[in-house]
NUVEX-404149 format. One record per residue (C-alpha): residue number from 1; residue in three letters; x, y, z. Coordinates in pm, 1 decimal, m for minus. Example, Ala and Ser with C-alpha at 12.3 -4.5 7.8 and 13.67 -1.06 7.14 Angstrom:
2
NODE,1,ALA,1230.0,m450.0,780.0
NODE,2,SER,1367.0,m106.0,714.0
***
This chain:
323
NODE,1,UNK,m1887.7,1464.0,m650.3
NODE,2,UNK,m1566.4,1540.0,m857.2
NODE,3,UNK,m1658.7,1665.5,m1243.5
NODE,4,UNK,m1527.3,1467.0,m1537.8
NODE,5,UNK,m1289.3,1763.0,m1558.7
NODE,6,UNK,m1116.7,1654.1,m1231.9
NODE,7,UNK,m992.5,1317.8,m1375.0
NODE,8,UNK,m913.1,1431.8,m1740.2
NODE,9,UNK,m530.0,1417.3,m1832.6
NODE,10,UNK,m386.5,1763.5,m2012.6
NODE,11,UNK,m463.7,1794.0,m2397.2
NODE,12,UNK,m93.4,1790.1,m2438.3
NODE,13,UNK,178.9,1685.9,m2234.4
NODE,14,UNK,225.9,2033.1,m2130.1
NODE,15,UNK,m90.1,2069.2,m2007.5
NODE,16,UNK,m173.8,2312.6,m2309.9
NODE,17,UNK,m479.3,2373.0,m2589.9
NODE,18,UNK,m267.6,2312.1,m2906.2
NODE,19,UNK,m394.4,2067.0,m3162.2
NODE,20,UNK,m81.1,2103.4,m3358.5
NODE,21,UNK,298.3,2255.4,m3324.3
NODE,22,UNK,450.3,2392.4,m3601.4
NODE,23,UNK,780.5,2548.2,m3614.1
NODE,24,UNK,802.0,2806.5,m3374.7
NODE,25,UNK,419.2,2870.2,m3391.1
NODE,26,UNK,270.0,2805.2,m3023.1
NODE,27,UNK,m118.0,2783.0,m3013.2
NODE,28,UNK,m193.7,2937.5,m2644.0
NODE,29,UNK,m538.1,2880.1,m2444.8
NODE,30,UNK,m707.9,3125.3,m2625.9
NODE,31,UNK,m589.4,2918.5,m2995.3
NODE,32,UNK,m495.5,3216.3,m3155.3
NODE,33,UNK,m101.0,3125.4,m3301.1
NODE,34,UNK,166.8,3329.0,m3097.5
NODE,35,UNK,494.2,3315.7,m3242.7
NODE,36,UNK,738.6,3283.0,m2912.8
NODE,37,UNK,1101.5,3097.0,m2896.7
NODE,38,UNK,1163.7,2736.4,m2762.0
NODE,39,UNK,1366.9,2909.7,m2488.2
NODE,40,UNK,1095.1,3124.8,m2373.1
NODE,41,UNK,817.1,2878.0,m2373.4
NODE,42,UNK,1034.2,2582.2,m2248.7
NODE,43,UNK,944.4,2736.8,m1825.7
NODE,44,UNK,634.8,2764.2,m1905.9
NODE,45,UNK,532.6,2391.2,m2055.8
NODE,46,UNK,764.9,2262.1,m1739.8
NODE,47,UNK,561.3,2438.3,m1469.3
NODE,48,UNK,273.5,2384.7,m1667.7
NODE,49,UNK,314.5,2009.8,m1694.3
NODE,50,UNK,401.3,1984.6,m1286.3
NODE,51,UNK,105.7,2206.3,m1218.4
NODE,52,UNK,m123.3,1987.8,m1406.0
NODE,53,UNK,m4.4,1633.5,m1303.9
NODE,54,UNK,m32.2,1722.5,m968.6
NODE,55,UNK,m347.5,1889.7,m925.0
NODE,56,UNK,m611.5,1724.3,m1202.3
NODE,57,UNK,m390.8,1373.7,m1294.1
NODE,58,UNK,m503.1,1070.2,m1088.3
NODE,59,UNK,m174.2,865.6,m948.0
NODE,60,UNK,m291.7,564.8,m1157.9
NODE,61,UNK,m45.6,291.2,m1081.8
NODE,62,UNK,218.2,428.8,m1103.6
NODE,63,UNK,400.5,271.5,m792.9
NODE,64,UNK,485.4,m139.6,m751.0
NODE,65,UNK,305.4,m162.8,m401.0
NODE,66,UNK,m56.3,m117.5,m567.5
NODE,67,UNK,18.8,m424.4,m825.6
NODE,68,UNK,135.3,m611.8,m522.9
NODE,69,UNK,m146.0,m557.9,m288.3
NODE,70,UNK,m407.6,m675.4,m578.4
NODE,71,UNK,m203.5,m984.0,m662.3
NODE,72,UNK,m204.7,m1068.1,m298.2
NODE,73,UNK,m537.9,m1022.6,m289.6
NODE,74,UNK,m596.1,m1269.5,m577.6
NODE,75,UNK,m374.0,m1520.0,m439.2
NODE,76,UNK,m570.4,m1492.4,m78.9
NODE,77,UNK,m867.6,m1555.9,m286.7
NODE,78,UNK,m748.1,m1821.1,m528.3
NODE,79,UNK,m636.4,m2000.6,m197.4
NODE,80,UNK,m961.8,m1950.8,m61.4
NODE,81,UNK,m1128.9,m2135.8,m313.1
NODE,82,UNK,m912.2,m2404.0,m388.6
NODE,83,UNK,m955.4,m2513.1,m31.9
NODE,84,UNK,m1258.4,m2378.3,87.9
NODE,85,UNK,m1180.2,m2230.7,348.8
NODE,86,UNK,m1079.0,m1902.3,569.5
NODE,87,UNK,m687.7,m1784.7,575.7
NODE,88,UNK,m630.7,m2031.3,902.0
NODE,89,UNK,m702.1,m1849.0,1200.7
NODE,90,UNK,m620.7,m1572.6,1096.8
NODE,91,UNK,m963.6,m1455.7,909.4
NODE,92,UNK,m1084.4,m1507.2,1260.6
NODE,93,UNK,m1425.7,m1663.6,1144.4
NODE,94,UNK,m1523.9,m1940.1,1411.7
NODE,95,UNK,m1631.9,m2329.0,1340.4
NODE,96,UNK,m1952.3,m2281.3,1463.8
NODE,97,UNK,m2065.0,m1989.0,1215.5
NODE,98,UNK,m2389.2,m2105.7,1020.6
NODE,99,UNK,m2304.2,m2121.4,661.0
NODE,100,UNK,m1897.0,m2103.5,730.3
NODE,101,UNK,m1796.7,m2311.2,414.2
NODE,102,UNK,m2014.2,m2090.8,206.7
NODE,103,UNK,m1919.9,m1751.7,313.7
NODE,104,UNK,m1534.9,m1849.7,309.4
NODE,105,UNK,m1648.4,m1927.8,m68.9
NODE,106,UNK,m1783.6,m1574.3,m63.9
NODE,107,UNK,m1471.0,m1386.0,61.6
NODE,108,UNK,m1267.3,m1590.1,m166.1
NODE,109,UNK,m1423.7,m1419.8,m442.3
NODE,110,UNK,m1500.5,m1107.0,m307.4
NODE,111,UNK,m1116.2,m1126.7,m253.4
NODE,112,UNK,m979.3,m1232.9,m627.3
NODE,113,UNK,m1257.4,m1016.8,m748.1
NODE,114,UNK,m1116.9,m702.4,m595.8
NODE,115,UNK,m792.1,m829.8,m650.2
NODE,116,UNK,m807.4,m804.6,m1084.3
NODE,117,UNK,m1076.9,m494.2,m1031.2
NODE,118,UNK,m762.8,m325.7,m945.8
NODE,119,UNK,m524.9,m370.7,m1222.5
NODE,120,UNK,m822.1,m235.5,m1436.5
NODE,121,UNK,m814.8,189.9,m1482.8
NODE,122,UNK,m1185.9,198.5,m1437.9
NODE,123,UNK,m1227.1,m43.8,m1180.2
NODE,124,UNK,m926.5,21.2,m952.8
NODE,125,UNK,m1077.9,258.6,m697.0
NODE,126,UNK,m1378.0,57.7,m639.6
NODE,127,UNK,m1148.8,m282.7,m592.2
NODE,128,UNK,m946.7,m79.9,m365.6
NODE,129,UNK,m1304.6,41.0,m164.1
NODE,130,UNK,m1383.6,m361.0,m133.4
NODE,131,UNK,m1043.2,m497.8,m43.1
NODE,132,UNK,m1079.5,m262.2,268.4
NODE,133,UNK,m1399.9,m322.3,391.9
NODE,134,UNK,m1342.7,m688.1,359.4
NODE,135,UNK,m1005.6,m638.5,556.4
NODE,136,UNK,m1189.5,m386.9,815.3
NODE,137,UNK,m1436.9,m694.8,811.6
NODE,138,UNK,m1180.8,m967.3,951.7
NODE,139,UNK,m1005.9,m729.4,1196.3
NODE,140,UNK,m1308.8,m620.8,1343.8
NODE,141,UNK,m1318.1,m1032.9,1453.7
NODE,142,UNK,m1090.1,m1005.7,1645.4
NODE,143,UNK,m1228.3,m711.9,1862.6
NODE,144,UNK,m1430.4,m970.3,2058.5
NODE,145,UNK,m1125.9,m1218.8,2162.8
NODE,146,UNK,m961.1,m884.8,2276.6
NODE,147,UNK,m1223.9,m800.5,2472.0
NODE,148,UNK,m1235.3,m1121.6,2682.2
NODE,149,UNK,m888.2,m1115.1,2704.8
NODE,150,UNK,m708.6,m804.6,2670.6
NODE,151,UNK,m424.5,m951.4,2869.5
NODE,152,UNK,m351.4,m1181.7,2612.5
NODE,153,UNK,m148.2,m997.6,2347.4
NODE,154,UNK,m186.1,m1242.8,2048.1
NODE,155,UNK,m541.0,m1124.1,1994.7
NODE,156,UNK,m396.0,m780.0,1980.9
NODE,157,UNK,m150.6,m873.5,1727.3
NODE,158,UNK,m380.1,m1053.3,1506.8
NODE,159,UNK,m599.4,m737.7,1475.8
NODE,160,UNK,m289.3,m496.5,1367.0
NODE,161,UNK,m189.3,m764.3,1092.9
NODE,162,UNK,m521.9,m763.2,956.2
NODE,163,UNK,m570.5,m362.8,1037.4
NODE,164,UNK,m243.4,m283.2,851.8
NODE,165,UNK,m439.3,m412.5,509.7
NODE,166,UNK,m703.0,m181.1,571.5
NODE,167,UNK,m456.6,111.4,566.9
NODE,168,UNK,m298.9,m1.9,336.8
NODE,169,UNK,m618.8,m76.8,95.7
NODE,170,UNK,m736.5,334.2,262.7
NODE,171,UNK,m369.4,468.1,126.1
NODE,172,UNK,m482.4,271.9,m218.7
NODE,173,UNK,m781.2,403.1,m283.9
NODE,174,UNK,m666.1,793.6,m216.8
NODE,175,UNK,m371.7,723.2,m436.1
NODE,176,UNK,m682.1,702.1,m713.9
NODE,177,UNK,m839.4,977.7,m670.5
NODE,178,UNK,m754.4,1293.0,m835.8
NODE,179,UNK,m435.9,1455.7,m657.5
NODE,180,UNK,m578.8,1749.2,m530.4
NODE,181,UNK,m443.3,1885.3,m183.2
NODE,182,UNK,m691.0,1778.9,61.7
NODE,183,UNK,m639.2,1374.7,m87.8
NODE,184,UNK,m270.6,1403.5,m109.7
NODE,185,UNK,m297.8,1537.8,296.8
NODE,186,UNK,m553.3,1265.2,343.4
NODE,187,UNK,m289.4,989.4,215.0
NODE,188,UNK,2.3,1128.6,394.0
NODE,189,UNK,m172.1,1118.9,731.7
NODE,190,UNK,m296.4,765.6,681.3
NODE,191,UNK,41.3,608.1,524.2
NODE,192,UNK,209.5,723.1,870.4
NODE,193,UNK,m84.0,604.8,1120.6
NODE,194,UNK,57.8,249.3,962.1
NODE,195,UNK,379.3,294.4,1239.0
NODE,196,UNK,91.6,215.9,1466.9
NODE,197,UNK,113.9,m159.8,1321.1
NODE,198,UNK,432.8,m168.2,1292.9
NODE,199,UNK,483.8,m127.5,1669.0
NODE,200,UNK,237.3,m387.3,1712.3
NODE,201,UNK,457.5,m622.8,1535.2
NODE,202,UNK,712.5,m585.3,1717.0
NODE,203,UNK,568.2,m615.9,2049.6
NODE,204,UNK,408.6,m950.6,1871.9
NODE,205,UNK,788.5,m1056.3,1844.7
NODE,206,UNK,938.8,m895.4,2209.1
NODE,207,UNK,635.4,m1081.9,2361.4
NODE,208,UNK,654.5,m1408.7,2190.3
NODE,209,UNK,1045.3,m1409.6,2118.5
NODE,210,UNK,1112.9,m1791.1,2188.5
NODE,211,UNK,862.4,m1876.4,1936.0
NODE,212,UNK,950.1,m1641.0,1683.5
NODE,213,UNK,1338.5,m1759.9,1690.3
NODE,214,UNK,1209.4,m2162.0,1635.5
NODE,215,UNK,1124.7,m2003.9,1326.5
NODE,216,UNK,1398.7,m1888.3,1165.2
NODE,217,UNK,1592.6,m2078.9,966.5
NODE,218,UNK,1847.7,m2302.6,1145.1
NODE,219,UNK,2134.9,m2224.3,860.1
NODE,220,UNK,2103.1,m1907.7,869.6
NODE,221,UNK,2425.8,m1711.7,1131.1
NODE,222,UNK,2437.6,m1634.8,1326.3
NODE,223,UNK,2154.6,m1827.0,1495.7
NODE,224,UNK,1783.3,m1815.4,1543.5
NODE,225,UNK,1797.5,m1630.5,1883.7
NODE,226,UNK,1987.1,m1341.7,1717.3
NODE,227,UNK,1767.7,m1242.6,1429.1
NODE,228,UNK,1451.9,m1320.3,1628.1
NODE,229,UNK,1582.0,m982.0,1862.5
NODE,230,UNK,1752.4,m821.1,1574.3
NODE,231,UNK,1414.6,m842.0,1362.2
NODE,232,UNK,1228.8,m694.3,1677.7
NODE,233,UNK,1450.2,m381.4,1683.5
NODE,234,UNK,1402.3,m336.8,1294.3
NODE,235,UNK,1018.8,m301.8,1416.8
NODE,236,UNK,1080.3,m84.7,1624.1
NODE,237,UNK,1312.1,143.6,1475.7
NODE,238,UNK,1087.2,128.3,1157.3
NODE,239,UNK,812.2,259.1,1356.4
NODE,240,UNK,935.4,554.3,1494.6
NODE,241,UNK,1084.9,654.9,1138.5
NODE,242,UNK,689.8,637.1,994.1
NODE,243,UNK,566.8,767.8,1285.5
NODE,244,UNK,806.3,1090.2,1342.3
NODE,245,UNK,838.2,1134.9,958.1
NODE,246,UNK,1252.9,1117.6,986.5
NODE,247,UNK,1384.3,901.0,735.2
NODE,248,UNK,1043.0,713.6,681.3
NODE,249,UNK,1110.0,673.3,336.1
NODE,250,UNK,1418.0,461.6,380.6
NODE,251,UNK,1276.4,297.6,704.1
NODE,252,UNK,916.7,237.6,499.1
NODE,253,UNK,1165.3,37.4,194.9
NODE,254,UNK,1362.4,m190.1,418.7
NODE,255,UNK,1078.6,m259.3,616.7
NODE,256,UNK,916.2,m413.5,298.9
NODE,257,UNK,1231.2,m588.8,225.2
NODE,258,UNK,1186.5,m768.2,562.8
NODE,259,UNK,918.2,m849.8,527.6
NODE,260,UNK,949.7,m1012.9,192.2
NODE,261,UNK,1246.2,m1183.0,360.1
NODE,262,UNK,1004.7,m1367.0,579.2
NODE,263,UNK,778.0,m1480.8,306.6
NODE,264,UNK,1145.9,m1594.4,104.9
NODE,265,UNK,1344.2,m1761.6,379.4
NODE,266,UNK,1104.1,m1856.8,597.6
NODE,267,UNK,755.9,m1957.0,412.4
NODE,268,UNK,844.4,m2026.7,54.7
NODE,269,UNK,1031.3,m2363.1,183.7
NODE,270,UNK,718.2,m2470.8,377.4
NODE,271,UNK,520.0,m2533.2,14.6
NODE,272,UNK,803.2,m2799.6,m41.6
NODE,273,UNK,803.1,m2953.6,294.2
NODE,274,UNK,444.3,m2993.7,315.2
NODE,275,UNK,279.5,m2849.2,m17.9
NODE,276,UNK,m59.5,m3047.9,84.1
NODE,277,UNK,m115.7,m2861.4,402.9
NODE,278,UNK,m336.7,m2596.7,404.7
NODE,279,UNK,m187.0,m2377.1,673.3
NODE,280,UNK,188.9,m2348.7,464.0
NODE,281,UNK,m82.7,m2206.3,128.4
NODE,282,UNK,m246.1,m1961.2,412.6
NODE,283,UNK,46.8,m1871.5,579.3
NODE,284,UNK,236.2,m1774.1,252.5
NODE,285,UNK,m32.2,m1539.3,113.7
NODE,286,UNK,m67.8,m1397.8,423.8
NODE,287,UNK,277.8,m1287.3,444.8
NODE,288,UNK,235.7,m1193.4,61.7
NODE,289,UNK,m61.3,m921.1,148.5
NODE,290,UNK,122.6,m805.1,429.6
NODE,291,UNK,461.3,m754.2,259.6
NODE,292,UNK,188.2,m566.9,m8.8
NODE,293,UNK,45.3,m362.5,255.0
NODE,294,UNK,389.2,m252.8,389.2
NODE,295,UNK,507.4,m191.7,m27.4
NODE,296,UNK,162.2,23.4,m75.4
NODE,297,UNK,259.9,241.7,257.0
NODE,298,UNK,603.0,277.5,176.2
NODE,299,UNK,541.5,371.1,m207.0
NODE,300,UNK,306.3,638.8,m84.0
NODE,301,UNK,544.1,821.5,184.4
NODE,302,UNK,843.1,840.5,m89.8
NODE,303,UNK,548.8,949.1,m316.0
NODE,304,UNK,486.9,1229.2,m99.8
NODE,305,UNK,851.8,1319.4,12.7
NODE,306,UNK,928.8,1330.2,m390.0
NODE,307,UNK,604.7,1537.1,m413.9
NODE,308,UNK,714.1,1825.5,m163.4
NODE,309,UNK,1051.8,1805.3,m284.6
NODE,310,UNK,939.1,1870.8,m633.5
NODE,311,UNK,679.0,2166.8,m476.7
NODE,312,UNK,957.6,2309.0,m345.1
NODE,313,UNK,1154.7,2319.5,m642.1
NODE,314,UNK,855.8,2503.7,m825.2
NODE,315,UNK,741.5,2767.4,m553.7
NODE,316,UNK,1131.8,2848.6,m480.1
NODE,317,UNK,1181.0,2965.4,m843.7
NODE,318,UNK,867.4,3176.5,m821.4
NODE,319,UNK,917.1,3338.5,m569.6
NODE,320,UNK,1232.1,3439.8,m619.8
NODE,321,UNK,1135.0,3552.0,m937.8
NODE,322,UNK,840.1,3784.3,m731.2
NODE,323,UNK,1115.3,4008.6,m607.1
***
């Protein structure tokens, strides 16, 4: 169990002891004043400050993905509610469950509960825990279906979409904890086991192309069959980028741009076409959480990228000066 230590921020920004700066007067760790020039000292507060922030400072959020995933959350929930009911077919609970209307009630809440635990400091890690057990919850439901029919690829599908919210919510929660090493390894590894969905989703389109173009807006050039392929090779070539670590930051970005592009061009229009229909509420929040999910992976590989980068830039200078 981490100490208190472990998720305390620096007494200064520096990362120093001084309780006050005066002049040129520099109180050190040992509080006795040193009298040193703002040239001299300046290195040291720098490395000081990195060393600090990225070894005892939790990554509170400080990216947009995290916000987005907990506001998805609390829209899946406040949907939940207001209908009673399961995200469609998706939250692959059956009709015949015993007590379905109640425990869709439950999720709801458990849902927009988690959801606003998040955007509290204190709260965040354990809304982030509870967001992906429920998600590891709904994509385990869809083990069975694959079972009986493992031919069937929609099945398959179904249980990346929901499994890409549990990495996503697993990539969350480490972003929390203090940034020690062995987390920051942890996160990395995780972040890039999400190409594994992503190839999933575009087998989900390669497999079920006609239906995927009769989606796409008709206006749109230069026609439904076009982007319904072209969208299929963004998949893919996403994929491999997360997967093989070249250019997954990039890769990671558009792919959350796409995916917002869905929820934009495609299911936005469907609340003013049929706003009293459950499935266009569902389908939009669902494509909400898993634009989130993809924003949460994608913050966390530039996150990491920026983090070696700037690791480099610190151990180069030191070493060089070890000569």
């Amino acid at each position: 169990m981490e100490s208190q230590a472990d998720f305390a921020y620096p007494a200064t920004p520096f990362g120093l002891k001084p309780d006050r700066l005066s002049g040129h007067e520099i109180w050190g760790a040992s509080g006795h004043g040193q009298r040193a020039s703002f040239a001299a000292i300046l290195p040291e507060w720098i490395n000081n400050f990195r060393d600090s922030s990225a070894m005892a400072t939790p990554r509170y959020l400080t990216n947009a993905g995290l916000y987005a995933y907990a506001i998805a959350a609390i829209a899946l929930g406040v949907v939940g509610l207001a209908w009673g009911d399961f995200a469609t077919n998706w939250q692959h609970v059956q009709a015949n469950i015993p007590y379905r209307q109640p425990l869709a009630y439950v999720a709801a809440a458990c849902e927009l509960y988690a959801g606003v635990t998040i955007l509290w400091r204190r709260t965040a890690r354990s809304g982030a825990a509870m967001l992906t057990a429920l998600y590891a919850i709904f994509a385990l439901l869809w083990v069975p279906p694959i079972l009986a029919t493992p031919q069937i690829y929609d099945p398959w599908g179904n249980f990346f979409e929901e499994f890409s919210l549990v990495i996503a919510g697993g990539v969350a929660y480490l972003s929390l904890l203090p940034r020690k090493p062995l987390w920051r390894r942890r996160e990395a590894q995780i972040s890039r086991l999400y190409g594994i969905c992503v190839i999933s989703f575009a087998l989900d389109h390669l497999f079920y192309i006609s239906g995927v173009a009769s989606w796409v807006p008709k206006w749109i050039p230069p026609g439904q069959m076009f982007w319904a392929v072209a969208t299929t090779v963004f998949f893919g070539l996403a994929a491999i980028a997360i997967l093989s670590g070249i250019l997954a930051g990039p890769a990671s970005r558009l792919l959350t741009a796409m995916i917002i592009g869905f929820e934009v061009l495609v299911w936005v229009p469907k609340l003013f076409t049929a706003p009293h229909d459950h499935f266009s509420w569902a389908g939009n929040v669902i494509c909400i959480a898993l634009a989130s999910a993809t924003w949460v992976v994608a913050d966390s590989i530039n996150k990491s990228q920026e983090s070696y980068t700037s690791d480099q830039d610190v151990i180069l200078p030191r070493a060089v000066q070890s000569i």
